[in-house]
MIMARTI-348673 format. One record per residue: residue number from 0; chain; x, y, z of N, C-alpha, C, O in turn. Coordinates in steps of 0.02 Angstrom, whole numbers, plus 50000, padded with zeros to 5 digits. Atoms other than C-alpha are relative to their C-alpha. Example, Ala and Ser with C-alpha at 12.3 -4.5 7.8 and 13.67 -1.06 7.14 Angstrom:
<torgus>
[torgu 0,A,[50045,49941,50000],[50615,49775,50390],[50045,50060,50000],[50097,50059,50033]],
[torgu 1,A,[49958,49941,49997],[50684,49947,50357],[49961,50055,50037],[49986,50110,50045]],
</torgus>
This chain:
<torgus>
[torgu 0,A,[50041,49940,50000],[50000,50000,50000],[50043,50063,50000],[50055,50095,49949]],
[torgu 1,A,[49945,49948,50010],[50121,50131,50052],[50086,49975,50035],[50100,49932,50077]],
[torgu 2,A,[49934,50026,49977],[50313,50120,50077],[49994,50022,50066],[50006,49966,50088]],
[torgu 3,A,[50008,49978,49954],[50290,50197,50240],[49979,49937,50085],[50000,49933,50143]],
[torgu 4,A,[50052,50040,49952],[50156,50053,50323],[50072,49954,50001],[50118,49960,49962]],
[torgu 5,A,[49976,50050,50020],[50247,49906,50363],[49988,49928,50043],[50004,49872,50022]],
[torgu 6,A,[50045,50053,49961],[50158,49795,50512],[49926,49987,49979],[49898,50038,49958]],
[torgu 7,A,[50056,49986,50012],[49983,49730,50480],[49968,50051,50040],[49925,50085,50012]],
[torgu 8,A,[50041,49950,49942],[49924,49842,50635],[50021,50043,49940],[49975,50031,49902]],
[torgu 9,A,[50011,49927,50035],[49968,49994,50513],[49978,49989,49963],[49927,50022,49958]],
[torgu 10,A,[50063,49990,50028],[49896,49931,50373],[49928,50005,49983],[49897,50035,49939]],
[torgu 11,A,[50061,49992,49987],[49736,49883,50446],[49992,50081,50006],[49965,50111,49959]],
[torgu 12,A,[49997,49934,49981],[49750,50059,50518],[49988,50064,49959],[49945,50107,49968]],
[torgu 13,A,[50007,49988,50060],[49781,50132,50366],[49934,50000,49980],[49898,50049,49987]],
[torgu 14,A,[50043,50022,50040],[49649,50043,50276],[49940,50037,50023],[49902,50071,49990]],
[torgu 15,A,[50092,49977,49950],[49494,50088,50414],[50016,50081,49980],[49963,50111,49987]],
[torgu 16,A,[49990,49926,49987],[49567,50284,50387],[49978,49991,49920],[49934,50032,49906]],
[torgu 17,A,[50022,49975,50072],[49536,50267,50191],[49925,49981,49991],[49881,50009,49959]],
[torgu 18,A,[50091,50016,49995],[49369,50188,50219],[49974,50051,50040],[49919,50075,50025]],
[torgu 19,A,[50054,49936,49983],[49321,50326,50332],[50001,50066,49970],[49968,50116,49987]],
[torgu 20,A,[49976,49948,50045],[49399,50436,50199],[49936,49990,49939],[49901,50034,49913]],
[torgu 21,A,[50033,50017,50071],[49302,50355,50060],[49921,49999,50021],[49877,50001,49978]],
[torgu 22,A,[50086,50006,50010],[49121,50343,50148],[49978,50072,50030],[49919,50081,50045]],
[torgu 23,A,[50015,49920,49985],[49140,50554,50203],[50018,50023,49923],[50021,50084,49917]],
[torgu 24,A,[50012,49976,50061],[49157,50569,50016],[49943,50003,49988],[49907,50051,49976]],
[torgu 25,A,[50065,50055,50024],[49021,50432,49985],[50033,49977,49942],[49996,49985,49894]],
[torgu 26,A,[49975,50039,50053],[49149,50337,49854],[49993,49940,50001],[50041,49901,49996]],
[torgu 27,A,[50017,50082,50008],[49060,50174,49854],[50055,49964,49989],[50084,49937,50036]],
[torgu 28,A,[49948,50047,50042],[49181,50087,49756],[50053,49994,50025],[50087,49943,50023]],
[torgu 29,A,[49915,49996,49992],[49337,50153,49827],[49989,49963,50096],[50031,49931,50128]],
[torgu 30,A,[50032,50031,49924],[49238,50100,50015],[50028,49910,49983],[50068,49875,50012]],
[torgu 31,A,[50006,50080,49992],[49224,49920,49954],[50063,49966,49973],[50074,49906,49982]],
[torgu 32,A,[49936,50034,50013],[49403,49903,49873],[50039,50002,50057],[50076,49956,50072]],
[torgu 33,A,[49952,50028,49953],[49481,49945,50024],[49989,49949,50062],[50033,49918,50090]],
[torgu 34,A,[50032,50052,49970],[49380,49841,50128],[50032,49938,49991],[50067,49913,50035]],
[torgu 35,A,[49952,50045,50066],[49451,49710,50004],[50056,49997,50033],[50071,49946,50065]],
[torgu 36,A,[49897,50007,49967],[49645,49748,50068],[49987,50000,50073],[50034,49973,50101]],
[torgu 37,A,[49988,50012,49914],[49599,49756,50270],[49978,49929,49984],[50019,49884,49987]],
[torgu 38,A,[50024,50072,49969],[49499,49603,50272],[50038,49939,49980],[50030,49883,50003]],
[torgu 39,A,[49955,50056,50036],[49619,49502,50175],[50065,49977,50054],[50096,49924,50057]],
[torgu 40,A,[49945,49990,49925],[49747,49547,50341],[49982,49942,50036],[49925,49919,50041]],
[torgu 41,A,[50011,50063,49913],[49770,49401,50489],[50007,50054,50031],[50037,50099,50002]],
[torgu 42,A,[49983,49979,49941],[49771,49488,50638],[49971,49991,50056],[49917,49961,50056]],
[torgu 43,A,[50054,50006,49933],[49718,49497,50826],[49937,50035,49999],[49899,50025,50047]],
[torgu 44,A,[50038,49962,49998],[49597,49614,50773],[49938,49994,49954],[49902,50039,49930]],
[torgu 45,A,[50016,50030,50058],[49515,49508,50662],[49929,49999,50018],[49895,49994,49968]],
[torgu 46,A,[50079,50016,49989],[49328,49494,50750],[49988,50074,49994],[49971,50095,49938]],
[torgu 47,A,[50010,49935,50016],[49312,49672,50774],[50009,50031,49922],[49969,50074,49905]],
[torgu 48,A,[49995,49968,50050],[49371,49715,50605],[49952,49957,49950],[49911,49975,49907]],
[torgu 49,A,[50084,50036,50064],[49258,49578,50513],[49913,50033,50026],[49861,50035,49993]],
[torgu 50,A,[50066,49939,49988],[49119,49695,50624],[49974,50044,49968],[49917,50047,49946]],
[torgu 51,A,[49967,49960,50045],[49193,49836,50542],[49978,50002,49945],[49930,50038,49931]],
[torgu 52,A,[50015,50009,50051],[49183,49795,50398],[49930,49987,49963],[49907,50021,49916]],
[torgu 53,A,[50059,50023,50023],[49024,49706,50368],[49935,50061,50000],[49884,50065,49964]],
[torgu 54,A,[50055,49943,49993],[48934,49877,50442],[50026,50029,49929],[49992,50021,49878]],
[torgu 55,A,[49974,49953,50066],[49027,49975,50304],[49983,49980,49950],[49944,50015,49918]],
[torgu 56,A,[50028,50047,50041],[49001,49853,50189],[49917,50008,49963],[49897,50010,49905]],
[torgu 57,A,[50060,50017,50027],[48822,49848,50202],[49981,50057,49977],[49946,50060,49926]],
[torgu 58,A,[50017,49936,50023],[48812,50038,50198],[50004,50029,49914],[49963,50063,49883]],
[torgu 59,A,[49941,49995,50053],[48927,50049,50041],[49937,49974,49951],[49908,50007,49909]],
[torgu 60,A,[50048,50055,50061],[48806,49901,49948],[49951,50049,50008],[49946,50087,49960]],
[torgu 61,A,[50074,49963,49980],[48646,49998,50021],[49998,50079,49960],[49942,50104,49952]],
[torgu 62,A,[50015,49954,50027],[48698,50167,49925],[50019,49951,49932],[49999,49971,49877]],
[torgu 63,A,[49994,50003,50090],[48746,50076,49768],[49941,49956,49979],[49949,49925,49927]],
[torgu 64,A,[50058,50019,49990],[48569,50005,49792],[49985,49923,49977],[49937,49902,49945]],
[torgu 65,A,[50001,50085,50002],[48601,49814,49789],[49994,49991,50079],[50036,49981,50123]],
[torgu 66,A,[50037,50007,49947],[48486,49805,49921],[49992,49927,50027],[49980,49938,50086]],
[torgu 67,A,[49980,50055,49971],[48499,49619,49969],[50054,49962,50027],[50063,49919,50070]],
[torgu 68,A,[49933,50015,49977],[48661,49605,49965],[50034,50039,50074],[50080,50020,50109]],
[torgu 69,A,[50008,49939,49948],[48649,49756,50095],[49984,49974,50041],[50023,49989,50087]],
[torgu 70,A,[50045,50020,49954],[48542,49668,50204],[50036,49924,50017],[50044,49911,50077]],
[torgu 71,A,[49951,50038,49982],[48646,49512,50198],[50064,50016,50053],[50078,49987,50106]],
[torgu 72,A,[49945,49959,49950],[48795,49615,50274],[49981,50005,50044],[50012,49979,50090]],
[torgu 73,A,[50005,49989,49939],[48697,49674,50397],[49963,49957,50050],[49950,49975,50108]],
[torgu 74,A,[50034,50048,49961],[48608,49523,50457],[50042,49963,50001],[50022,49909,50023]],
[torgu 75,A,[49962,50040,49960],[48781,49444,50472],[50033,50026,50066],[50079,49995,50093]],
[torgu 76,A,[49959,49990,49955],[48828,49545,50610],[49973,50010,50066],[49929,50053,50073]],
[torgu 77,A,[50033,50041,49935],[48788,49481,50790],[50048,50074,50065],[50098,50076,50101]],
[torgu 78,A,[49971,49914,49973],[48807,49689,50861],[49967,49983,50055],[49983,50040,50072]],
[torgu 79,A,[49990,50017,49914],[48754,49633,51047],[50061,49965,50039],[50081,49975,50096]],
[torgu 80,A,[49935,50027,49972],[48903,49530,51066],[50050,50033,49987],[50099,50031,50025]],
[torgu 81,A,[49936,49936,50016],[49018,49665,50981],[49967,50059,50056],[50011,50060,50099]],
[torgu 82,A,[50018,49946,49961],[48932,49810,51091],[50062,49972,50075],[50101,50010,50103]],
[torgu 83,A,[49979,50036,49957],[49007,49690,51222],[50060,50000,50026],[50075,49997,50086]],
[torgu 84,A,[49936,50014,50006],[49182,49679,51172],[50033,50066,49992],[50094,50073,49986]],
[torgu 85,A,[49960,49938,50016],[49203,49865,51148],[50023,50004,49932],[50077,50031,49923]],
[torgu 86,A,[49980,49967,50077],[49205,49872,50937],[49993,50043,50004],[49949,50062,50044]],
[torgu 87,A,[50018,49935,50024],[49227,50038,50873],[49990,50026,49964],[50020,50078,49949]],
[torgu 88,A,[50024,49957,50059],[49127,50074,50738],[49943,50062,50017],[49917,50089,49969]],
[torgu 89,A,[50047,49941,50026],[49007,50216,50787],[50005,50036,49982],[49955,50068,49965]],
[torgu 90,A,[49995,49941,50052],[49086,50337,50703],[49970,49985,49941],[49961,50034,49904]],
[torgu 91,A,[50032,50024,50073],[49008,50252,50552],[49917,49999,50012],[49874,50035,49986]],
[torgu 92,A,[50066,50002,50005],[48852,50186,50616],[49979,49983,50091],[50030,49981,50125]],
[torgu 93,A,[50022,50008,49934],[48763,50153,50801],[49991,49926,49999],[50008,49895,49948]],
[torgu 94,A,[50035,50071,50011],[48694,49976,50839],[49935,50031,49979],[49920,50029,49920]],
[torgu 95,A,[50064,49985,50035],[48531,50048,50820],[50003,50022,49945],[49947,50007,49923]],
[torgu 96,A,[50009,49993,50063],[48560,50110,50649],[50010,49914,49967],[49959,49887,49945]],
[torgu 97,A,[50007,50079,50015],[48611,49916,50601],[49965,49968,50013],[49965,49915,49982]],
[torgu 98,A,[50052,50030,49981],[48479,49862,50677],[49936,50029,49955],[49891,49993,49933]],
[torgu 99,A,[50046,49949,50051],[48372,49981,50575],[49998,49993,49951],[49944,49992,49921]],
[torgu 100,A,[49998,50001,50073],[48448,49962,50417],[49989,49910,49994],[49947,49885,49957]],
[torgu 101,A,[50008,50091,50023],[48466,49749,50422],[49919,49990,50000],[49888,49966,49953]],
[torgu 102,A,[50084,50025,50020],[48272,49738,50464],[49956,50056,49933],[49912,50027,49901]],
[torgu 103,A,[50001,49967,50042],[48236,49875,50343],[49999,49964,49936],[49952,49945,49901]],
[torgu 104,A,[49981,50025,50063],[48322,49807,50209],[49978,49915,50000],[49996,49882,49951]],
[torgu 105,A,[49983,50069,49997],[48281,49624,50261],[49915,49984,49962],[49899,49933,49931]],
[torgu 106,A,[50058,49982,50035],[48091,49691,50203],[50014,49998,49933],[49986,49956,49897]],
[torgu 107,A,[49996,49986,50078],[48142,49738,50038],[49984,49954,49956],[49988,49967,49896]],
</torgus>
C-alpha cells in the first residue's frame, strides 16, 4: 500500500482511515476496494474488524442500491456481542442504525 506502512496493525490502520475517507466522500467503490485489502489481513483484530467491515460494507452496497446484498451484510453481524467487546465502529454507524437498516432492508 504505502512504503511507509509496514506491520499489519498499520495497514489495517491505514485501511479503516481510507474507508472513513472514502464513505465522508460517499465513494462506494473506493469503500468496498479497500475493505478488500483490510479484510484480507490476519490479525488479533480480526473479530472486530470483520464487524467493521460488514457495517461499512452493508452501507457501501445499500447506497449503490444492491439492496439484498445490503441486508445480507447486515444480518451477518451479531452487534450485541460486539457492543460487548468494545468494537469501534460508531463513528460510522450506532447499533441501532444496524439494527434499523438489516430489518429494513431484510423487508425489501
Amino acid at each position: 500500500m504505502r512504503p511507509d506502512v509496514s506491520t499489519s496493525k498499520h495497514i489495517i490502520d491505514l485501511g479503516k482511515h481510507l474507508v472513513d475517507l472514502a464513505v465522508m466522500r460517499r465513494d462506494w467503490s473506493m469503500v468496498l476496494g479497500n475493505l478488500t485489502k483490510i479484510t484480507g489481513m490476519q490479525s488479533e483484530e480480526e473479530r472486530s474488524l470483520q464487524t467493521y467491515a460488514k457495517i461499512v460494507q452493508g452501507i457501501a452496497l445499500m447506497n449503490m442500491e444492491k439492496f439484498s446484498d445490503a441486508a445480507r451484510s447486515f444480518l451477518q453481524i451479531d452487534i450485541g456481542k460486539e457492543v460487548k467487546d468494545g468494537v469501534e465502529s460508531n463513528n460510522i454507524a450506532s447499533p441501532n442504525d444496524v439494527a434499523v437498516y438489516g430489518g429494513l432492508l431484510a423487508l425489501a
